[in-house]
N, C-alpha and C positions, 0 to 999 in steps of 0.2 A: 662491453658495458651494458650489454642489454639488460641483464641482472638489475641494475641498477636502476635502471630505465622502469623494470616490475616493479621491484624494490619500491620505489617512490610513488605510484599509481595504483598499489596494490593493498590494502590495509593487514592482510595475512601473509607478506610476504617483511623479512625483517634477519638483520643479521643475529647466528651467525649465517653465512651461505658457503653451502657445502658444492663444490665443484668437482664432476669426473670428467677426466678424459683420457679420450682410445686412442691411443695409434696405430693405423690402418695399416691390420693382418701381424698386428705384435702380441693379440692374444693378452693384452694387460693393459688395466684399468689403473688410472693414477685418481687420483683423490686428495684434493689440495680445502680447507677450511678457512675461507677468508670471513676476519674482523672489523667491523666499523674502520678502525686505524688503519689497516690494512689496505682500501682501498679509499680512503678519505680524500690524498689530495687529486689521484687521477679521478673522482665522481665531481669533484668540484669543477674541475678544467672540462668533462664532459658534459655539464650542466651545461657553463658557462659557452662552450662551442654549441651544441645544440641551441640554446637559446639565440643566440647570435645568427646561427642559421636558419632559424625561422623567423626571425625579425627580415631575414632580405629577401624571404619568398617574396613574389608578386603577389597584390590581391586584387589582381583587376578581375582576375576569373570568379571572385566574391560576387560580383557589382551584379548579376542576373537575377539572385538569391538575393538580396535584399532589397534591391528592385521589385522584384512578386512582392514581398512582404510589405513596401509602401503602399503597394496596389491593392494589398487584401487590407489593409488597415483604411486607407480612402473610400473602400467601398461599403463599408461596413459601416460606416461614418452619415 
């Protein structure tokens, strides 16, 4: 679903998306053309799990970073 992932982050990147793939030492190329409809409800369920996974990241490792940033606005003050 990385595709997708461009697809939505990308403003030049947009269906349809053209897909190859090789299997190793078969000498042949497969070439599949997925359409909006075609990957609509698994990019939805992708969204939805990605989102979900970043919401439960930790942000305490944030707290240093905007820390400095109190400090350079205080002083400047």
């Amino acid at each position: 679903m990385s595709f997708d992932s461009t697809r939505v982050s990308a403003n030049d990147v947009d269906f349809p998306i053209d897909v190859a793939v090789y299997e190793k030492d078969s000498f042949h190329m497969h070439e599949h053309r997925f359409e909006k409809e075609d990957v609509e409800q698994i990019a939805h369920q992708w969204g939805a799990l990605l989102l979900s996974s970043v919401q439960r990241l930790p942000s305490d490792w944030m707290a240093p970073i905007f820390e400095s940033q109190k400090n350079l606005v205080s002083d400047r003050t």
